[in-house]
C-alpha positions as CSV (number, residue, x, y, z in Angstrom):
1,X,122.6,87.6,-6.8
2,X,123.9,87.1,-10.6
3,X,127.2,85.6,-9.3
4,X,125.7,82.6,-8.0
5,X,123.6,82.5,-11.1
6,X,127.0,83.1,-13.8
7,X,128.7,80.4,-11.8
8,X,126.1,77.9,-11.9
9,X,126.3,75.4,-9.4
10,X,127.8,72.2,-11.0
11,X,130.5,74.2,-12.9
12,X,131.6,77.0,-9.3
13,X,135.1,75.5,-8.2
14,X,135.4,75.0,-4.8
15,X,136.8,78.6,-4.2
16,X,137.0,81.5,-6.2
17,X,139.9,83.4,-6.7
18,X,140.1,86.9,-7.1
19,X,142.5,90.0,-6.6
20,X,142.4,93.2,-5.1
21,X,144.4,96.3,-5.0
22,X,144.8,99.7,-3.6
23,X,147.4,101.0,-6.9
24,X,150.0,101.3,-4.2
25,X,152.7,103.7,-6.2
26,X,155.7,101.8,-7.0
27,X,159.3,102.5,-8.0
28,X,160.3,104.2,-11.7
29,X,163.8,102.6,-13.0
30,X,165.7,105.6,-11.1
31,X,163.9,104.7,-8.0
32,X,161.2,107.5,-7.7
33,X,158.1,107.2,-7.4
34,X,155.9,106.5,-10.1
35,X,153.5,109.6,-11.0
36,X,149.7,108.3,-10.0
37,X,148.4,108.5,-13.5
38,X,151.4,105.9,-14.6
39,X,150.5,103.6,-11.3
40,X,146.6,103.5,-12.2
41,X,147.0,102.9,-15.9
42,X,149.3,99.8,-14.7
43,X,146.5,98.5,-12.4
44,X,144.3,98.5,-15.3
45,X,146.7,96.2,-17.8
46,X,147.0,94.0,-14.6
47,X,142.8,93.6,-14.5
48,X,142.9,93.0,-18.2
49,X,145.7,89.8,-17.4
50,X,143.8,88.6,-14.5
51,X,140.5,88.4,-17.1
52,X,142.6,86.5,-19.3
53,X,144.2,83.9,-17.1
54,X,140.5,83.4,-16.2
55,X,140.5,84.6,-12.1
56,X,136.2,85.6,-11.0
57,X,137.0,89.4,-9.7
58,X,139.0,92.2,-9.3
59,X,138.8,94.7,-6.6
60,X,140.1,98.0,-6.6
61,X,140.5,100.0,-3.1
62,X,139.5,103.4,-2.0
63,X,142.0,105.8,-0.3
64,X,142.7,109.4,0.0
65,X,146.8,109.6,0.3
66,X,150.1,109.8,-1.6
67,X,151.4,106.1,-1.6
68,X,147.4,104.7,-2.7
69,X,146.6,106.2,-6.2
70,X,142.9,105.0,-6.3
71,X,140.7,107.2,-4.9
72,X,138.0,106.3,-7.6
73,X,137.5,103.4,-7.8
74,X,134.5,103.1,-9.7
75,X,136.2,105.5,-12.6
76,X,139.3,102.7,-12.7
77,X,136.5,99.9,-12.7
78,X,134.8,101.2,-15.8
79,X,137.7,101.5,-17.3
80,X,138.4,97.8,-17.1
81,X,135.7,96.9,-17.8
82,X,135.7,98.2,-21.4
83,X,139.1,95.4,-21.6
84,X,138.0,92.3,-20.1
85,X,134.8,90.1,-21.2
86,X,134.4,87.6,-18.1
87,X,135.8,89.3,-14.5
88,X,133.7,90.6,-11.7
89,X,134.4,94.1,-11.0
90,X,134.4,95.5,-6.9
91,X,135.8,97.9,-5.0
92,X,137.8,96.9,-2.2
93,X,136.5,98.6,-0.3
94,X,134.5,101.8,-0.6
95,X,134.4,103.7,2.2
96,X,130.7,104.2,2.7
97,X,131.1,106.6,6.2
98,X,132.5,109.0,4.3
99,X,131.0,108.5,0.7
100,X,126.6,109.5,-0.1
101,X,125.4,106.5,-0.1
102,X,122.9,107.2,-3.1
103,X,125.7,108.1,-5.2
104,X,127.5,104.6,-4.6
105,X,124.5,103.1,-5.7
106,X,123.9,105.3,-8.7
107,X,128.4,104.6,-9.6
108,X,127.9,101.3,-9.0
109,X,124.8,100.3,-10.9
110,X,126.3,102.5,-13.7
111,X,129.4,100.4,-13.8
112,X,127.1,97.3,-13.7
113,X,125.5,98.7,-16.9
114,X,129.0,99.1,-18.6
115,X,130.0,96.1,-17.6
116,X,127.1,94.0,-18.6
117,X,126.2,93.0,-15.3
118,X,129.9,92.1,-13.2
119,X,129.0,95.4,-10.6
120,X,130.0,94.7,-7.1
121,X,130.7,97.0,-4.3
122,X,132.4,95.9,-1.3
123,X,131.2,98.6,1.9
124,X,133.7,99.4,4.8
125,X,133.9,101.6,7.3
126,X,137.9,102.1,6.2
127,X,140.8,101.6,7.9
128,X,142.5,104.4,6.9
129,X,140.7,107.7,8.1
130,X,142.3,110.3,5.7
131,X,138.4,110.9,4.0
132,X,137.3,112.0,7.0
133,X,138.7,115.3,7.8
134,X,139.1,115.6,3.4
135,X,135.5,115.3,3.1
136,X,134.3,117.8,6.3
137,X,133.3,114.4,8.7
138,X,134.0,114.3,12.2
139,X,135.6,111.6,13.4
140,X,134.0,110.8,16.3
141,X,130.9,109.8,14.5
142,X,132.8,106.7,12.4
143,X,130.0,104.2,14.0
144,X,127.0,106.5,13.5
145,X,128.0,107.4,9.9
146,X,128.6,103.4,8.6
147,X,125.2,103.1,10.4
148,X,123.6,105.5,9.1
149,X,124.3,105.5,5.8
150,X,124.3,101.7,5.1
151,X,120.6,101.7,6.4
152,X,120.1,104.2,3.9
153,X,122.1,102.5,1.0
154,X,120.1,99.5,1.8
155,X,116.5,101.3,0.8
156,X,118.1,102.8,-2.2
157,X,119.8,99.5,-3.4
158,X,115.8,97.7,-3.1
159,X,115.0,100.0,-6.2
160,X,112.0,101.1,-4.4
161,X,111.1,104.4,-3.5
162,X,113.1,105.5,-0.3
163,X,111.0,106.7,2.8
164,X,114.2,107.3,5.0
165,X,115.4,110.0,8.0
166,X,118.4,109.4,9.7
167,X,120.7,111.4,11.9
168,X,123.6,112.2,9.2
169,X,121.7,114.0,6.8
170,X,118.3,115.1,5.4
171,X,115.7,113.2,5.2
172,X,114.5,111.3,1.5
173,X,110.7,111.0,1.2
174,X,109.6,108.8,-1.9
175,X,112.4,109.4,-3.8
176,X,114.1,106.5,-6.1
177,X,117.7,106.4,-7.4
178,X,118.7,105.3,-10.7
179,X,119.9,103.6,-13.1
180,X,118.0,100.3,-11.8
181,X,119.8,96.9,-12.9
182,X,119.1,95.1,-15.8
183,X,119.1,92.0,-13.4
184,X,118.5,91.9,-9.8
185,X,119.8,93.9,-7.4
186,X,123.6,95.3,-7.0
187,X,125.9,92.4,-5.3
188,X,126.5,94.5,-2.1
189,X,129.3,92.9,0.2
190,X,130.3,94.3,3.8
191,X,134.2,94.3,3.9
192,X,135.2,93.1,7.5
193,X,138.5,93.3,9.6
194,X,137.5,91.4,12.5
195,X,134.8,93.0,14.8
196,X,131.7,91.0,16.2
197,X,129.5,94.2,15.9
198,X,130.0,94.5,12.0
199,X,129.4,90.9,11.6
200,X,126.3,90.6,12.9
201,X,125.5,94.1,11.4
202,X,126.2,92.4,8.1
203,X,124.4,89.6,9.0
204,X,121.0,91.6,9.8
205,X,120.6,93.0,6.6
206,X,121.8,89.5,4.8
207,X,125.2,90.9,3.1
208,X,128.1,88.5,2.8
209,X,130.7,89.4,4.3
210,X,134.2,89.6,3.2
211,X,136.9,89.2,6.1
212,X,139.9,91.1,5.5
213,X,142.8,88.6,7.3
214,X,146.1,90.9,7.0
215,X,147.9,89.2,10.4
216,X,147.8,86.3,12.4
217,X,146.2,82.8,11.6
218,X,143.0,82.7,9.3
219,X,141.9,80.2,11.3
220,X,141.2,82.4,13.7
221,X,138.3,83.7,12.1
222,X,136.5,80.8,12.4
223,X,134.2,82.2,15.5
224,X,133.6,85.1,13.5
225,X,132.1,82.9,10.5
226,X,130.2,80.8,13.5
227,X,128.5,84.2,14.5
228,X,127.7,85.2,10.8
229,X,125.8,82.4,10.2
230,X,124.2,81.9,13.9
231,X,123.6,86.1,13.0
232,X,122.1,85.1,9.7
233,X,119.6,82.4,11.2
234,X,118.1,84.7,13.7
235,X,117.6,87.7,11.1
236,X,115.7,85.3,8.7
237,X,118.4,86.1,5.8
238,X,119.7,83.3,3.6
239,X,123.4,82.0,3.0
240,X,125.1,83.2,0.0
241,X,128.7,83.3,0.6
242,X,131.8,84.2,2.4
243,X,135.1,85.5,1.1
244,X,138.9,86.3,2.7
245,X,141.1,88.7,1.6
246,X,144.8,88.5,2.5
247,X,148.0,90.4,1.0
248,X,150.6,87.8,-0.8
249,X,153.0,87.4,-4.0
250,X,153.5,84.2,-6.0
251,X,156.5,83.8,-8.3
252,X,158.4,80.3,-9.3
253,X,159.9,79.7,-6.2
254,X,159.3,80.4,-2.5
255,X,162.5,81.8,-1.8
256,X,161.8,83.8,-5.1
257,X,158.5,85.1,-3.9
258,X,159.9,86.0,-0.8
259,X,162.8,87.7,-1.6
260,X,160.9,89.7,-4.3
261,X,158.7,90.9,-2.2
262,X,160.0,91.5,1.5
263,X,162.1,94.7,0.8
264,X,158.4,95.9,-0.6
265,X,156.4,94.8,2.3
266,X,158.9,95.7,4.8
267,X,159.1,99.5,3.6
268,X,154.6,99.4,3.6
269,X,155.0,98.0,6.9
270,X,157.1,100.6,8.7
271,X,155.2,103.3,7.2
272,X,152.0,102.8,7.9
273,X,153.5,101.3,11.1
274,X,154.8,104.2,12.1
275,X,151.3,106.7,11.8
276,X,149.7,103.9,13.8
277,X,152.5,103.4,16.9
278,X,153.4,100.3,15.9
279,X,157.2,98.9,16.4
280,X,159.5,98.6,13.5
281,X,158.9,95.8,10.9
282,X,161.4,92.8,10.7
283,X,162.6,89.4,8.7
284,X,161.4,87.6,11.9
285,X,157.9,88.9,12.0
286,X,157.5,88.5,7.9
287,X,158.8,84.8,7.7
288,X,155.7,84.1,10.0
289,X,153.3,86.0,8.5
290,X,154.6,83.5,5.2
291,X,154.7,80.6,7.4
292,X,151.8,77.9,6.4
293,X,149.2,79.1,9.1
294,X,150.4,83.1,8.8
295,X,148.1,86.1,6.6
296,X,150.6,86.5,4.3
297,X,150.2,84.3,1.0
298,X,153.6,84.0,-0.5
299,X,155.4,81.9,-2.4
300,X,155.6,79.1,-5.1
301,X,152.5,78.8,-6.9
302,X,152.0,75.2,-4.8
303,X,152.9,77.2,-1.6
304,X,149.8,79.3,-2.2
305,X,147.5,77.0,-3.3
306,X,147.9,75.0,-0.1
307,X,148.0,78.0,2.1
308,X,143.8,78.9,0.2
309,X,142.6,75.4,0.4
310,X,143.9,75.3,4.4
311,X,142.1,78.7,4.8
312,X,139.1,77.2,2.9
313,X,139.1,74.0,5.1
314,X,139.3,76.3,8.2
315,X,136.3,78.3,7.5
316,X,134.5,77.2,4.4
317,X,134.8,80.1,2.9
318,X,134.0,80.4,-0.9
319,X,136.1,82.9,-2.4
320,X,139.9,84.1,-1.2
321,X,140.7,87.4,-3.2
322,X,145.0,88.3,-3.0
323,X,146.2,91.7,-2.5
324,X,148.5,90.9,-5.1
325,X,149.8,94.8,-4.8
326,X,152.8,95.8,-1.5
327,X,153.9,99.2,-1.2
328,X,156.5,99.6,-4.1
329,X,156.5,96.1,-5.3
330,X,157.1,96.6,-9.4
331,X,154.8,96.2,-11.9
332,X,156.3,93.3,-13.9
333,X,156.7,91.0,-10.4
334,X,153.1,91.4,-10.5
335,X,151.9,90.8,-13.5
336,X,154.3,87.6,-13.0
337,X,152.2,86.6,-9.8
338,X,148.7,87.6,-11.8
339,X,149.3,84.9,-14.0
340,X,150.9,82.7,-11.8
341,X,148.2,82.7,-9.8
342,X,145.6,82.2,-12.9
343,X,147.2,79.7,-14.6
344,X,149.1,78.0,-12.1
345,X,147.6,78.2,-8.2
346,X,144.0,77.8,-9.6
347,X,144.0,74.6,-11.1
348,X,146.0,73.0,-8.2
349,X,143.4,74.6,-5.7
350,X,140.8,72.7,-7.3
351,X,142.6,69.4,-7.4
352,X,143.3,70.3,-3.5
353,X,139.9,70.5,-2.7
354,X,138.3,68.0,-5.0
């Protein structure tokens, strides 16, 4: 995988930090929403910072819905990449049950062209089901299709002709997708929110695994990184790596950071709250998701940095990507905690951990 090989063992920091985001459509100065085109030429001037405060990767999400503006993520990736020089480039995630997997591999490996080789694609089954019913699935087959068509992205991701027949669609006999990578193969993740079953289905074809934490105590995932590498063992597959994701805002001060973003996260929180039954949102329930064992990575540059070295020491994890974007959180706070958390959380992550 060329991101061991660009990192280089002596010179890889303890943990890599990237971002993520889903172009979550913000507020306009008269307190509208911002028109989708507006929001996702944002997200790109906020890669092209996080390339030059130096962070490894930024991941862009998939969704199919009015307050997400990124339902391409590949399209937005290219685009960045054309700005930056050093950044890795994923999704985060793509939706593979509802996507062809071929095609994925065919976006992806273009964008790894473009991009001179920083491709990555993060696979998930999606937590948000809107592609389903916009794309024709059914669904009740959610498992079957994720199985399905990550066996088959698997063959076509080898760069070898494809013998495959699966239950989702026709058959391929022989057939080989391209463009092929200059280098290796495509660094293929599996994006995980906490079941045993895609664990050790991420395990048995020897993806890393990427564990989105967005509640609780990260240190609760600790049996699930156990069970990835017990998973790993018994399918013959080698280590690579392990990466978190969590949602979070840095600006000078904690009380800052907090009060900048709750009104934000508080408003995400009750909608999506509300399509999944959940009880309304509160103060309470946010100051311990940003409490020093919660999900929620906010505050003070120091703040953070202590909260990703505690997660790191919890589960050795190698990489902790922030979902630096909440609901209708402006575009300037972010670009503030982009290169807060470049310049300043970096540096004292690695003296942290050194």
């Amino acid at each position: 995988m060329h991101m061991h090989r660009e990192a280089g063992a002596a010179s890889a920091p303890p943990v890599l930090l990237g971002l993520n985001t889903f172009g979550d459509v913000g507020l306009d100065a008269r307190g509208e929403p911002k028109p989708h085109a507006q929001v996702i030429r944002d997200l790109v001037d906020e890669a092209v910072l996080a390339d030059q405060v130096g962070l490894h990767a930024f991941g862009v999400g998939e969704h199919h819905r009015k307050d997400f503006a990124v339902s391409a993520p590949e399209v937005v990736l290219a685009a960045i990449a054309s700005r930056t020089e050093g950044i890795r480039l994923a999704s985060a995630v793509t939706v593979l049950s509802s996507d062809d997997p071929v095609r994925v591999f065919q976006r992806f490996s273009t964008l790894d062209a473009v991009s001179a080789g920083r491709a990555e694609v993060i696979l998930g089954r999606g937590s948000f089901i809107e592609s389903f019913p916009l794309f024709g699935l059914d669904l009740d087959d959610y498992e079957l299709l994720f199985e399905d068509k990550l066996e088959l992205f698997d063959r076509v991701r080898s760069q070898k002709p494809v013998h495959w027949e699966g239950r989702t669609r026709g058959p391929i006999h022989g057939l080989t997708a391209y463009p092929h990578l200059e280098d290796g193969l495509l660094d293929t993740w599996i994006g995980v929110g906490g079941t045993p079953q895609s664990v050790v289905r991420a395990a048995n074809y020897g993806y890393p695994v990427a564990f989105a934490i967005i509640g609780g105590e990260p240190a609760r995932f600790a049996p699930f990184v156990e069970l990835y590498k017990r998973s790993l063992e018994k399918s013959g597959k080698p280590y690579t790596m392990l990466a978190t994701h969590s949602p979070g805002h840095i600006a000078e001060t904690d009380e800052q950071a907090r009060e900048e973003l709750f009104p934000h996260w508080l408003a995400m929180r009750n909608r999506i709250g509300a399509e999944r039954g959940w009880g309304p949102g509160s103060r309470t329930e946010f100051n311990a998701q940003a409490s020093r064992t919660g999900a929620l990575y906010v505050g003070s540059p120091e703040t953070v940095a202590r909260k990703i070295a505690d997660t790191h020491r919890a589960l050795g994890t190698e990489r902790f990507d922030l979902k630096y974007s909440s609901g209708t959180l402006p575009h300037d706070a972010m670009m503030k905690s982009i290169e807060l958390f470049g310049t300043r959380v970096a540096p004292l992550v690695a003296d942290m951990l050194a």
